[in-house]
N, C-alpha and C positions, 0 to 999 in steps of 0.2 A: 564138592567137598574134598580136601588134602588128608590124603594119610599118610603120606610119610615127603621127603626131599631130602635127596642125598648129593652135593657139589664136592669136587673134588678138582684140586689145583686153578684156583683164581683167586687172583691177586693175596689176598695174605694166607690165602685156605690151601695147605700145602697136602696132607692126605686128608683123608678123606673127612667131611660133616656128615651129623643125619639130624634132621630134624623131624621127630616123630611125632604124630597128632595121634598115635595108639594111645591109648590110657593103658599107665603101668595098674595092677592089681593093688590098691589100696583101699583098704577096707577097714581105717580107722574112722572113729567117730567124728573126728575134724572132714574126712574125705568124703562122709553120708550128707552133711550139709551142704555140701561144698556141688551137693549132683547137680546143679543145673548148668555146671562148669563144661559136662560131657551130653554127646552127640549119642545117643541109641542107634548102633547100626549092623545092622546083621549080628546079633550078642555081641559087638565088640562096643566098650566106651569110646569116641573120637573126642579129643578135645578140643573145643574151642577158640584158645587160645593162648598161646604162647609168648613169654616175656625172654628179652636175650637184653642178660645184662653183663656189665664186665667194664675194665677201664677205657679211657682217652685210646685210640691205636691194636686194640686187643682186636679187630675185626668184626664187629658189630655191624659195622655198616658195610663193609665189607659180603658179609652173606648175605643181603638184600640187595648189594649191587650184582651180583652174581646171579639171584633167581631173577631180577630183573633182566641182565643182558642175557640170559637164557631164552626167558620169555620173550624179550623182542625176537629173537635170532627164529622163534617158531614164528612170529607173527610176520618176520619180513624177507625171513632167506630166500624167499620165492623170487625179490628183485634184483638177489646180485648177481656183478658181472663180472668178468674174467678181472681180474687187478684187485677186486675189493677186500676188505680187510675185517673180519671180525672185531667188532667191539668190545674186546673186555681185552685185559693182561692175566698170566701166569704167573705163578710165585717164583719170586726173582731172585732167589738163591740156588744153588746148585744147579742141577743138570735140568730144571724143571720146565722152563722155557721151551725145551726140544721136545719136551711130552705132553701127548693130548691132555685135555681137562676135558671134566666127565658131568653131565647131569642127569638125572633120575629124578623122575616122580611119579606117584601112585595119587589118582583119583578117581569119584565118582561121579558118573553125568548118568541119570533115569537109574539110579538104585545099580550099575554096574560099575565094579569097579576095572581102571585101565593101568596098565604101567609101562610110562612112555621113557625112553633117556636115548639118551645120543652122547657123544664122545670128538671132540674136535681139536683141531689147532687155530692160529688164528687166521690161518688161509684156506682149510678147509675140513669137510666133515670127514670122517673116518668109519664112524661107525653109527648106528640109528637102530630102534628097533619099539615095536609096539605089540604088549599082550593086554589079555586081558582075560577075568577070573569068573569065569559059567560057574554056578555052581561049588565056587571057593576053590577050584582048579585051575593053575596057570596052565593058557593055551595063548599059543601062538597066532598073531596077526602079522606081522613080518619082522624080517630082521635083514642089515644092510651092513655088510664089512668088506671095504672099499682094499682093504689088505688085500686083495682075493684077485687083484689085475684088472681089467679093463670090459671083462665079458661080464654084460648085468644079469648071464642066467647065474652065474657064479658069485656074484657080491648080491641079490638081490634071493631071498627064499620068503615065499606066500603061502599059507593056508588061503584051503579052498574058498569064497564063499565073500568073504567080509569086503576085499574094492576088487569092483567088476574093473578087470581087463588091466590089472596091476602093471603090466609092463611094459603096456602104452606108458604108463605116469613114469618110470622107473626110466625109459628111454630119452624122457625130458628133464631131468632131473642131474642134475651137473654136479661135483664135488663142493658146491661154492649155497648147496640148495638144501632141505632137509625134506627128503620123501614125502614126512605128513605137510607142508608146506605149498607144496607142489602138486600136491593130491587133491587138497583142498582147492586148489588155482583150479586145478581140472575138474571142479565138481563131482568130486566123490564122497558120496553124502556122510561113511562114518567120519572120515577126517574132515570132512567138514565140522559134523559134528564138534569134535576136538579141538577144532581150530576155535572155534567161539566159544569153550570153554576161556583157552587161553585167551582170546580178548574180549571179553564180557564178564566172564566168573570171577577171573582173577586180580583183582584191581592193588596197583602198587603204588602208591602216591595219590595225591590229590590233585587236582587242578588251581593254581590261583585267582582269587577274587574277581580279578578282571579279566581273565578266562571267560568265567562264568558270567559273569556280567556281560561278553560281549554277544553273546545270543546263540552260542555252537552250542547248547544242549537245552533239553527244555525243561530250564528253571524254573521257568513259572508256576508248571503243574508239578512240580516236584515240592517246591515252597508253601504251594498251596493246600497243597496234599499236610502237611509236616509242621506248617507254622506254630500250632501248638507246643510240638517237641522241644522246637529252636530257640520260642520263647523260653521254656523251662530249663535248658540246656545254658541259657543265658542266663538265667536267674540264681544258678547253683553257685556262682563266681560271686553275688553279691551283688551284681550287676543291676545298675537303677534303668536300665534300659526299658521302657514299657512294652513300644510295639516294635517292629516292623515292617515296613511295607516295598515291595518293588513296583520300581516306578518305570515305564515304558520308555523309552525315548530311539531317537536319529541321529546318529554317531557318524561325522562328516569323515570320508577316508576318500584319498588321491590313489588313482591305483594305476598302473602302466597301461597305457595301451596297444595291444598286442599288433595293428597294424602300423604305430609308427614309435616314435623316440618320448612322444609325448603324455602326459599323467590328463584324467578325467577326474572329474568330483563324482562322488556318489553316497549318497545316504542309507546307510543299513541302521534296518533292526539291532534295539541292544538295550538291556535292561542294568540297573542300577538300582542299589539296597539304600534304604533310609531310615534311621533312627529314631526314635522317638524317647526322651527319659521323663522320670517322675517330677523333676524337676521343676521342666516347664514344657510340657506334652506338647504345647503347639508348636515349640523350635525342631527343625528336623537337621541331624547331623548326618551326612554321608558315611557310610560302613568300612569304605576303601580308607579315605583320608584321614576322616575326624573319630575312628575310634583307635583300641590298645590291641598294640600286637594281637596278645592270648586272644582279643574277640574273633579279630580278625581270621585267626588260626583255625578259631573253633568252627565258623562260622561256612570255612572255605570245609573243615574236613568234614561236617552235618554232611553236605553233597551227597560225599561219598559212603561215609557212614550209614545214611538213614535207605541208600540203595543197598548196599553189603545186608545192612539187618535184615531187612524185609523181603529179600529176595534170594537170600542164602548163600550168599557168595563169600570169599573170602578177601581180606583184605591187608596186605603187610605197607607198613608205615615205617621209615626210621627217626628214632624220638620223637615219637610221634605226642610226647606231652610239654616239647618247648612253646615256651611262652605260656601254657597251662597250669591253672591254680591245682595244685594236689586233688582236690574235688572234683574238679572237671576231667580230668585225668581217669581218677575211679568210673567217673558217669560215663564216661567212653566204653569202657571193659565193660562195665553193669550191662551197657547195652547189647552188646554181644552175648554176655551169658543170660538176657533174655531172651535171646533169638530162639530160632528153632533149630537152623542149619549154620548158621554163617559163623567163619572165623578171623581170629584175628592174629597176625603174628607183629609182632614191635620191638623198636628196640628201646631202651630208657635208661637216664641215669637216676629217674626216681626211686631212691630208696627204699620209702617206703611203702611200694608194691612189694619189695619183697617180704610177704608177708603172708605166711599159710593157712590165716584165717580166709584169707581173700583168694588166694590161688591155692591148686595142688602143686604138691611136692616135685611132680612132672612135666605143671604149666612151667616154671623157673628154671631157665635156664642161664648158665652161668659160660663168659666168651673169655679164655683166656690167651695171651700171649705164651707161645713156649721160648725157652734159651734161643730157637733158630728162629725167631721172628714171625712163625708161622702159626696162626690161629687153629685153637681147641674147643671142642664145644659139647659141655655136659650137664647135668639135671640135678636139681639139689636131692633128686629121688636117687641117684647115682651115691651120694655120700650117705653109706648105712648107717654111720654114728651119730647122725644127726635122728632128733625125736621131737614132735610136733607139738611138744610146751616148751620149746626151748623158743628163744627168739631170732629169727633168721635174719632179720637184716643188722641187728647188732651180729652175729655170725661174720656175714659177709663184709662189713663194717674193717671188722678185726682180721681179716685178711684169712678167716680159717676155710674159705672153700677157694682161693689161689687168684679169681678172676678180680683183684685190685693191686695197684699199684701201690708200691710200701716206699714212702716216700721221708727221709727228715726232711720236717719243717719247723724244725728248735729253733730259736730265736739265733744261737747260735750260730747252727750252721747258716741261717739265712744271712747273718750279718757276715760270714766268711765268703757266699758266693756277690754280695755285697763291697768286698773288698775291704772292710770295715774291722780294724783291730779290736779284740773285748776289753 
């Protein structure tokens, strides 16, 4: 479970973001309805889920490309080599390119919570450190500041106890590497641990249809498991779709082969989805080709979705409701705030989610552009003057929380960028 992510200097994120899964203290009667929004966790509310809205370029996408190449950089630093380059950019104005960018995050694996962040450039790490909260007190598991010259008793400081024989790992561990990376390579069971947080718990995207289709994960018992939901998930669009079904099949592929210049044939396993409608139930339409975007969409994101719900993971999406009926859209979020544990972070230009019948005032958050082109990011709980019979997406609509675009679009002016005299 996330409680908190703090990026700082990537790509449009110039100082610092926070995105907080604390629950602010609200305790209106819109907020009591609203409880199955929050996560019960040691007295604190965790939320569920979070919306990041805001114009075309405001950064939006931007801070999920950002937790994302963070995320990979824990799950693959362990492979780079002397030369390789960090995947992400720095905010490209002023002096910012020459200064590290920073990540942080707070979570929990077995009821403990940890807080991991590191600090890099794009050729190497700089700084790393991992605690975590006994008893609601920060204690230290290590900390690594490469500042400090070349001796690892000196850039490297361990508590006793948590990775047997730390500086074995710490010894193999290169500028180019991230300690928990590396630790986990060596079999060291808490970063181990941690490490399959990051790639199991934390899920950022979907895989595409024929991905899935091609047999790399097991769809079938997931489908079978689920097919109830999917149908019903289908049905809420309108959708004349009846059933269902996946069909097995032998997927012809030419592949190299490794003693000479020459390609072999070989048949693999690979399934494929097929339609059924009310129409005429005994025609079957393929899921890939013959149906609509939005099914299609909805259909790849169920995968992931019905694994995040049920298993309590989290899961960040960007616009995550393109091609999605407004409906379908809702049944997504619904599902999450029935979960137990599992969250969701997204970005969207749907409007009308901003709406505090449906979200709290803390789930909404608002991505705005400043004068230096560099992305801001705040909570409609952040603007005091706002009051929860007012209407918030007519609010935001009208430019009065910042994060839109105020554009003429008079007939006028358009017929003058038009080139057209009145």
């Amino acid at each position: 479970m996330i409680l908190e992510i703090r990026l700082e200097n990537f790509y449009s994120i110039k100082d610092e973001v926070f995105l907080d899964f604390r629950a602010e203290k609200i305790n209106t009667e819109t907020a009591k309805v609203l409880s199955e929004n929050t996560i019960d966790y040691n007295g604190q509310k965790i939320l569920k889920s979070i919306g990041l809205f805001g114009a075309n370029a405001s950064g939006k996408s931007n801070i999920i490309k950002s937790i994302n190449r963070c995320c990979q950089i824990v799950l693959n630093s362990h492979t780079n080599n002397e030369g390789d380059i960090f995947n992400f950019s720095t905010f490209k104005f002023g002096n910012y390119s020459n200064l590290p960018s920073s990540f942080s995050i707070n979570f929990t694996i077995d009821n403990t919570e940890y807080e991991y962040s590191f600090s890099l450039t794009r050729t190497e790490i700089i700084k790393e450190s991992l605690y975590y909260y006994p008893n609601g007190r920060r204690a230290k598991i290590f900390t690594r500041d490469e500042t400090k010259g070349n001796n690892k008793q000196k850039i490297y400081n361990f508590s006793n106890g948590h990775i047997p024989r730390p500086f074995d790992v710490a010894i193999n561990t290169s500028k180019k590497t991230l300690y928990l990376s590396r630790a986990s390579q060596m079999d060291r069971e808490l970063c181990k641990k941690l490490y399959r947080f990051f790639k199991h718990d934390f899920l950022i995207g979907f895989a595409p249809l024929d991905y899935i289709q091609s047999g790399l994960r097991d769809v079938k018992k997931v489908f079978s498991e689920n097919k109830n939901i999917i149908l019903h998930a289908l049905s809420i669009c309108d959708s004349d779709i009846l059933d269902v079904n996946i069909v097995n099949e032998k997927q012809k592929f030419f592949l190299p082969d490794a003693s000479s210049s020459a390609y072999y044939e070989q048949n693999i396993d690979s399934h494929r989805f097929e339609t059924f409608h009310k129409a005429a139930p005994e025609i079957s339409f393929d899921l890939l080709s013959e149906e609509s975007a939005g099914t299609t969409q909805l259909f790849n994101m169920l995968f992931v979705l019905l694994d995040a719900v049920k298993n309590g993971k989290t899961f960040i999406l960007d616009e995550f409701d393109l091609s999605l009926h407004a409906k379908l859209a809702e049944f997504v979020i619904d599902l999450f705030h029935a979960s137990s544990t599992a969250q969701f972070i997204f970005t969207s230009h749907n409007t009308s989610l901003i709406n505090v019948k449906r979200f709290r005032r803390d789930q909404i958050l608002f991505v705005n552009k400043k004068d230096d082109s560099s992305t801001e990011l705040y909570s409609l709980f952040d603007h005091k003057d706002f009051r929860e019979n007012m209407d918030a997406e007519k609010g935001y609509l009208q430019g009065r929380f910042d994060a839109i675009p105020i554009i003429d679009n008079s007939a006028t002016n358009i017929r003058k960028l038009l080139g057209e005299q009145n």
